[in-house]
N, CA and C atoms as an extended XYZ file, in Angstrom:
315
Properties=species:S:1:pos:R:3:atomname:S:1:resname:S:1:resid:I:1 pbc="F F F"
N        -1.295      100.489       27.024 N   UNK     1
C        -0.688       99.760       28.119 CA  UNK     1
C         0.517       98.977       27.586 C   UNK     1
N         1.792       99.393       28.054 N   UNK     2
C         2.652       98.558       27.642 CA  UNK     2
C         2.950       97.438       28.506 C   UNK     2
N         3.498       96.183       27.350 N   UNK     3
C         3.528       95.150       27.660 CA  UNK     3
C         4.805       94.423       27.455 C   UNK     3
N         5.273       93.295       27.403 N   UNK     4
C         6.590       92.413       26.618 CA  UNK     4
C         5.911       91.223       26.479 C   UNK     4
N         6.377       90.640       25.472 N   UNK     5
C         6.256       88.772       24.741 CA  UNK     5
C         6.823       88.212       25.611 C   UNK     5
N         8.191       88.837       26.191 N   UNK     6
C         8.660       87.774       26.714 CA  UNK     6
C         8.133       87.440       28.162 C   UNK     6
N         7.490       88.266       29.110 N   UNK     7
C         7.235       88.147       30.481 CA  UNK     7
C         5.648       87.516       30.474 C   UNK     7
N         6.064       87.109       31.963 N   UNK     8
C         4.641       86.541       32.522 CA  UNK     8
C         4.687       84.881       31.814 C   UNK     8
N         5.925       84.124       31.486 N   UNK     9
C         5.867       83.184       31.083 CA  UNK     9
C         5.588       82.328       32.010 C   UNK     9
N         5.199       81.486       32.382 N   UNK    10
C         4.840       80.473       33.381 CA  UNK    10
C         5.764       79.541       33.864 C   UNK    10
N         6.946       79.343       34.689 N   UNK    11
C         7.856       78.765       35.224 CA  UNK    11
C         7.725       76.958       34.635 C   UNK    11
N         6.185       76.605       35.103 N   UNK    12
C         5.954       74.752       34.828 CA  UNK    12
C         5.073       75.142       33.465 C   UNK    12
N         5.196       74.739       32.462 N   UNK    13
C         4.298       74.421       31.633 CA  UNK    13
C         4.469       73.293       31.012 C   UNK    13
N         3.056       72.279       31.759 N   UNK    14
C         2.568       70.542       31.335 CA  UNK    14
C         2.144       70.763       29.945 C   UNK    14
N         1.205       72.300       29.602 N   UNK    15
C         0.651       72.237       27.979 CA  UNK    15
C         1.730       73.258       27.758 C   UNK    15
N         0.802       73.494       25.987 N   UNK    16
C         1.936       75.030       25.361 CA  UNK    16
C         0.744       76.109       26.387 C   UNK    16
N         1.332       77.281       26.483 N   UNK    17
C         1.049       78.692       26.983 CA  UNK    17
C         0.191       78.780       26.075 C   UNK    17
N        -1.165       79.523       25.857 N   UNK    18
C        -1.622       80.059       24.939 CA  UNK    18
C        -2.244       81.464       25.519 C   UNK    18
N        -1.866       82.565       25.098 N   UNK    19
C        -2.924       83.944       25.416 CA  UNK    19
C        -2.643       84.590       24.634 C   UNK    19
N        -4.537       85.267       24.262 N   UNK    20
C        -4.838       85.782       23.745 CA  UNK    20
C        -4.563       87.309       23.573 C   UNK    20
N        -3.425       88.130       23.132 N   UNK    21
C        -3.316       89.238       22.895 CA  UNK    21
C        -3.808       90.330       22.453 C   UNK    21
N        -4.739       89.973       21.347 N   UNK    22
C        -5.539       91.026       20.977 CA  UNK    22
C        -6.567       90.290       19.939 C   UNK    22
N        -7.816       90.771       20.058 N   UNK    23
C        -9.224       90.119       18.684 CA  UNK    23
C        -9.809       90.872       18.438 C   UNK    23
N       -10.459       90.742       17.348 N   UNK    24
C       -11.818       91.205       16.712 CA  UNK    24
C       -12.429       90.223       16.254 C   UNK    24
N       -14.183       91.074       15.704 N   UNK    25
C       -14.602       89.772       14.813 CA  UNK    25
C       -13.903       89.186       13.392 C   UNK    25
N       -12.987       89.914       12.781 N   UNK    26
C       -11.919       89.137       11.566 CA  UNK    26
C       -10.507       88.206       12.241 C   UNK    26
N        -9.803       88.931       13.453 N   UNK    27
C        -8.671       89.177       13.936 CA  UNK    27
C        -8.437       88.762       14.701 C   UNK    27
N        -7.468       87.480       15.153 N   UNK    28
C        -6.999       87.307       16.494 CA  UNK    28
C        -5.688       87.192       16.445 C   UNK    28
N        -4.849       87.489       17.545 N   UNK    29
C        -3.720       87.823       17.938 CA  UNK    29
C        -3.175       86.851       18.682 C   UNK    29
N        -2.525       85.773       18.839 N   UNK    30
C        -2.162       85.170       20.139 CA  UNK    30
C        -0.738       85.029       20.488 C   UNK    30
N        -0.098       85.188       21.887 N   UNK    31
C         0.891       84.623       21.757 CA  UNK    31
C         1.438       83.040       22.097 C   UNK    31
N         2.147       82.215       21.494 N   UNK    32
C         2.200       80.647       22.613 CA  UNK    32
C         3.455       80.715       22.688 C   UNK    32
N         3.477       80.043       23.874 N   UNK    33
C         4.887       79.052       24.395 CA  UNK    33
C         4.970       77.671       24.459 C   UNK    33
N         6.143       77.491       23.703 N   UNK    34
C         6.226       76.029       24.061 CA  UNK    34
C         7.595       75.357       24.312 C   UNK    34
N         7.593       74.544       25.030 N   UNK    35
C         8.593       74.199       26.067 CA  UNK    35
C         8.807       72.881       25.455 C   UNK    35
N         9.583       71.918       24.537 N   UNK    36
C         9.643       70.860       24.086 CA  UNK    36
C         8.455       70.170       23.802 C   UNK    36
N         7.181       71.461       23.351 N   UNK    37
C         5.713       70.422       22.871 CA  UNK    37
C         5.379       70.296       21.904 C   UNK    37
N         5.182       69.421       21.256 N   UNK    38
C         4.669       68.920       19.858 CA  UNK    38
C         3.324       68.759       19.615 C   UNK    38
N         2.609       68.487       19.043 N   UNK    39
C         1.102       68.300       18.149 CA  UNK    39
C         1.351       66.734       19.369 C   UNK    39
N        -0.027       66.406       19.363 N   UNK    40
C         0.000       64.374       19.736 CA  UNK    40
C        -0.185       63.701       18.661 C   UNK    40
N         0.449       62.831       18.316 N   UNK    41
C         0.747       62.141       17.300 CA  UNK    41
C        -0.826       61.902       16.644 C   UNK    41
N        -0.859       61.717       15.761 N   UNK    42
C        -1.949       60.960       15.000 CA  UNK    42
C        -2.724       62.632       14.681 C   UNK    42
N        -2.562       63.815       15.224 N   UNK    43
C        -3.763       64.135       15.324 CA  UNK    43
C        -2.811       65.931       14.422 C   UNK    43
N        -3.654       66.875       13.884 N   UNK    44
C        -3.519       67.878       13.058 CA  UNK    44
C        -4.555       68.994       13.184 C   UNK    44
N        -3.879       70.262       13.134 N   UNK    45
C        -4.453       71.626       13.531 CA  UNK    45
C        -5.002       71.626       11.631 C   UNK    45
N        -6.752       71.792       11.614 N   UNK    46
C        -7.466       72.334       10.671 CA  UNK    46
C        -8.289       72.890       10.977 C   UNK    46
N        -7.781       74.596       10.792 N   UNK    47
C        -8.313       75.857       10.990 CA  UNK    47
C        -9.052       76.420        9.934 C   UNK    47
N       -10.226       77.132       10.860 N   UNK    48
C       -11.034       77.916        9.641 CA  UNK    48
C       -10.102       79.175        9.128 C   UNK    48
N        -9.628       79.775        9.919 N   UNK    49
C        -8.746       80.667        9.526 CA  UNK    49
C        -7.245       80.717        9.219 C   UNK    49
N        -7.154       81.712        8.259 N   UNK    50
C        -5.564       81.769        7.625 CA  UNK    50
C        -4.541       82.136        9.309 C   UNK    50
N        -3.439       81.612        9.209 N   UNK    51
C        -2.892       81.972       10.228 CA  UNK    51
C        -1.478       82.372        9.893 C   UNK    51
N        -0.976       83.202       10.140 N   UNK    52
C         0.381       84.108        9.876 CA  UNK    52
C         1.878       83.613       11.133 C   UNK    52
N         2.117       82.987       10.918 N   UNK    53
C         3.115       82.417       12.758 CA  UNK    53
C         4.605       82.852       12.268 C   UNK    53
N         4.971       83.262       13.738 N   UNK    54
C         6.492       84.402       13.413 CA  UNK    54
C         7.211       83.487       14.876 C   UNK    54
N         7.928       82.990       14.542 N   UNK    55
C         8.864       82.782       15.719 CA  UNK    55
C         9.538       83.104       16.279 C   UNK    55
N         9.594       83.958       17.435 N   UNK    56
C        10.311       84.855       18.364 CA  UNK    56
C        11.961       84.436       18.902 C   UNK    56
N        11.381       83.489       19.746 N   UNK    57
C        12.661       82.823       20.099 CA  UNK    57
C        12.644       81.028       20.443 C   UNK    57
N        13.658       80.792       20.047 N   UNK    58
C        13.262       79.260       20.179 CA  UNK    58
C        13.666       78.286       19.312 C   UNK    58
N        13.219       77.012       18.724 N   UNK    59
C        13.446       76.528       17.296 CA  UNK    59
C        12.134       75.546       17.316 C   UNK    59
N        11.503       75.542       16.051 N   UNK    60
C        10.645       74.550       15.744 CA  UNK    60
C        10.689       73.706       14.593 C   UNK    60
N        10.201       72.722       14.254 N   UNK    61
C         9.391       71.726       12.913 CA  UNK    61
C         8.274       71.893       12.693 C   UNK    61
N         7.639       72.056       11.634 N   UNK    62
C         6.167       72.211       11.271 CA  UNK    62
C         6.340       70.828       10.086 C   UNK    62
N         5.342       70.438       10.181 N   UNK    63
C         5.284       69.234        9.004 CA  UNK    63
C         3.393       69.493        8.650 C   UNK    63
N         3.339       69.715        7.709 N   UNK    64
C         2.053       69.786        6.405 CA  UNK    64
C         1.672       68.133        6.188 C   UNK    64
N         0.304       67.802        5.980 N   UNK    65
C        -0.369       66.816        5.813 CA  UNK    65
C         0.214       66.484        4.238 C   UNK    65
N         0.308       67.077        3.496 N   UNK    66
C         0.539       66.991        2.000 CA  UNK    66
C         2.144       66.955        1.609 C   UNK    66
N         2.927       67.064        2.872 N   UNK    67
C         4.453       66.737        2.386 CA  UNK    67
C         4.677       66.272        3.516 C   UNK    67
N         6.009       65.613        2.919 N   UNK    68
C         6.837       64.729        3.877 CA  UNK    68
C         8.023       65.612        3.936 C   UNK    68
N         8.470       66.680        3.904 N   UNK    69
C         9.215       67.533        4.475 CA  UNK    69
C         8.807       68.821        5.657 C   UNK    69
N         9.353       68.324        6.536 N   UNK    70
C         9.608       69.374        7.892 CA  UNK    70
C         9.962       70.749        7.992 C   UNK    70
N         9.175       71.744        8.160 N   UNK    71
C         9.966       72.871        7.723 CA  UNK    71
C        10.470       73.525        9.440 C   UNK    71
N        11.625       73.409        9.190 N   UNK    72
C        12.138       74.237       10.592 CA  UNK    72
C        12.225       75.984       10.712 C   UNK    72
N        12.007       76.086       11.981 N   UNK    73
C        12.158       77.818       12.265 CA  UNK    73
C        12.498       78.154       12.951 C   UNK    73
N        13.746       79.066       12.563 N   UNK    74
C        14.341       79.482       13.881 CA  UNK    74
C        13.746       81.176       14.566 C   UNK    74
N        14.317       81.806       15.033 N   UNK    75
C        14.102       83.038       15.784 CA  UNK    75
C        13.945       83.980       13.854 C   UNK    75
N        12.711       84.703       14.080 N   UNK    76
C        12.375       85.860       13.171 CA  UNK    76
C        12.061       85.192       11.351 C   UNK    76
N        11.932       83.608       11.778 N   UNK    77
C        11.133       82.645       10.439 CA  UNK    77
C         9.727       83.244       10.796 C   UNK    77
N         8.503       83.246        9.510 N   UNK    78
C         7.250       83.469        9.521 CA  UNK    78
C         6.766       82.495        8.362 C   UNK    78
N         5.955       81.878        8.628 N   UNK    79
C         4.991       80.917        8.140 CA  UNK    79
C         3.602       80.963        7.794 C   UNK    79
N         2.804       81.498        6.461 N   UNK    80
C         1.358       81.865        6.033 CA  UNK    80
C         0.929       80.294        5.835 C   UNK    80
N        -0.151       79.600        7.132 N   UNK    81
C        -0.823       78.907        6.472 CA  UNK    81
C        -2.371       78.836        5.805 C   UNK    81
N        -2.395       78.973        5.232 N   UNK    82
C        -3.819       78.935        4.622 CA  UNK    82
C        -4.821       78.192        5.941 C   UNK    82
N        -6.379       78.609        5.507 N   UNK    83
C        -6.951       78.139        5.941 CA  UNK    83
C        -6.952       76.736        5.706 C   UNK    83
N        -7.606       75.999        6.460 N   UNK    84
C        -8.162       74.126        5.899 CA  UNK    84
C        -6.334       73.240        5.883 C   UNK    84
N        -5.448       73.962        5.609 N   UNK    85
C        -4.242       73.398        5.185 CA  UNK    85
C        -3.758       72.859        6.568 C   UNK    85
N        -3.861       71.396        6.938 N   UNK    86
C        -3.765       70.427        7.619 CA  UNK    86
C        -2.045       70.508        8.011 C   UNK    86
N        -1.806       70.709        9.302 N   UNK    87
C        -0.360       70.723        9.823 CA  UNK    87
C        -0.161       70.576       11.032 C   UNK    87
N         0.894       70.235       11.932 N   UNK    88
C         1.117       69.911       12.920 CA  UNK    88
C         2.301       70.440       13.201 C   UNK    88
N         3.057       70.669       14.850 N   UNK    89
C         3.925       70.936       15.136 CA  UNK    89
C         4.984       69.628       15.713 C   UNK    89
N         5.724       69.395       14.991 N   UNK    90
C         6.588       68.168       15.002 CA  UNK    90
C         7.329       67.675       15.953 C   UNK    90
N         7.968       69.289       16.194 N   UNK    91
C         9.219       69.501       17.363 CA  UNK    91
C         8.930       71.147       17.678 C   UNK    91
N         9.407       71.383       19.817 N   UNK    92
C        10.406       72.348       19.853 CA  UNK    92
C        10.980       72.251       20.726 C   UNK    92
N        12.085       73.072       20.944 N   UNK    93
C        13.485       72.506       21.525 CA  UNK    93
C        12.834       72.566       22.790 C   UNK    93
N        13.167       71.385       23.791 N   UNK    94
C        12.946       71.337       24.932 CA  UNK    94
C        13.794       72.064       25.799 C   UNK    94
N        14.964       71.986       25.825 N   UNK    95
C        15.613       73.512       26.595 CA  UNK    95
C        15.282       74.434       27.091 C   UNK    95
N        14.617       75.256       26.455 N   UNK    96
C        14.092       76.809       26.636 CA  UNK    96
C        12.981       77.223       25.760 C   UNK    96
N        12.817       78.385       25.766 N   UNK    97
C        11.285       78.273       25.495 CA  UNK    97
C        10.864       78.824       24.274 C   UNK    97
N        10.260       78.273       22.853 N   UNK    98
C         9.820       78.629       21.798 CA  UNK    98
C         8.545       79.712       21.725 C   UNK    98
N         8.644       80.792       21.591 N   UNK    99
C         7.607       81.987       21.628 CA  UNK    99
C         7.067       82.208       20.312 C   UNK    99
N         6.188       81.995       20.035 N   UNK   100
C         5.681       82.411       18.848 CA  UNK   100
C         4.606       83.438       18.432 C   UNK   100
N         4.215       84.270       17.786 N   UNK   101
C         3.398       84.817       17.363 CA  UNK   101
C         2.439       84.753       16.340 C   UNK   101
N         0.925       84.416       16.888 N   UNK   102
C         0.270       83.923       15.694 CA  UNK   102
C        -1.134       85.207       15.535 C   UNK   102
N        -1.030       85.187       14.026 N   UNK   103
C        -1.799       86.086       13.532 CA  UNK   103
C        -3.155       85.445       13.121 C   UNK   103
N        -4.289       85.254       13.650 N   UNK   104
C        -5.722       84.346       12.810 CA  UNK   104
C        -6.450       85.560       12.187 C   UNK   104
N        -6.572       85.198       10.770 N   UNK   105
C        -7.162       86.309        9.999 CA  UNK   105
C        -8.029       85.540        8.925 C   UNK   105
C-alpha cells in the first residue's frame, strides 16, 4: 500500500503528531510532527530502546542530559541514541512543520 510522510498531517496540532508506521516485537517505526514543540521543561525522554531519528523536513535542537551542547538538525541529519541516554527536544521551528523519522530498535 503506498503511502507519503508528508500527507495526512493534521492542519491544528496542540501536541507533536505521533503515528505509528510500522512494528514488530524488536521494531518500531514512527513518524512525528512537530510544529514549534519542545520536550516540557524539567522533564527528559529515557527509553528502553536504541532509537535511530532522521529529519525529514524542518529544523530542530536536541540537548543530551550529559552535555551542555545542543545539537541542531536540519532536513536529512540522523541521530543514534542509545538506549537509557537521557535527552530532550529543545527547539523546532515554529513556522512549518518538523517531520521526523524514528527508528526504535
Amino acid at each position: 500500500m503506498k503511502k507519503n510522510l508528508y500527507s495526512g498531517i493534521p492542519d491544528h496540532l496542540p501536541d507533536e503528531f505521533v503515528e505509528i508506521l510500522a512494528s514488530s516485537d524488536t521494531v518500531r517505526i514512527e513518524r512525528i510532527v512537530s510544529r514549534g514543540h519542545s520536550t516540557p521543561p524539567g522533564e527528559w525522554y529515557d527509553q528502553d530502546e536504541n532509537e535511530y531519528v532522521l529529519l525529514l523536513s524542518g529544523k530542530a535542537k536536541l540537548l543530551f542530559e550529559n552535555s551542555a551542547k545542543q545539537v541542531e538538525l536540519s532536513p536529512g541529519d540522523f541521530w543514534i541514541i542509545p538506549a537509557h541516554t537521557r535527552h530532550r527536544v529543545e527547539w523546532t521551528i515554529p513556522e512549518s512543520d518538523t517531520v521526523w523519522l524514528a527508528v526504535f530498535y
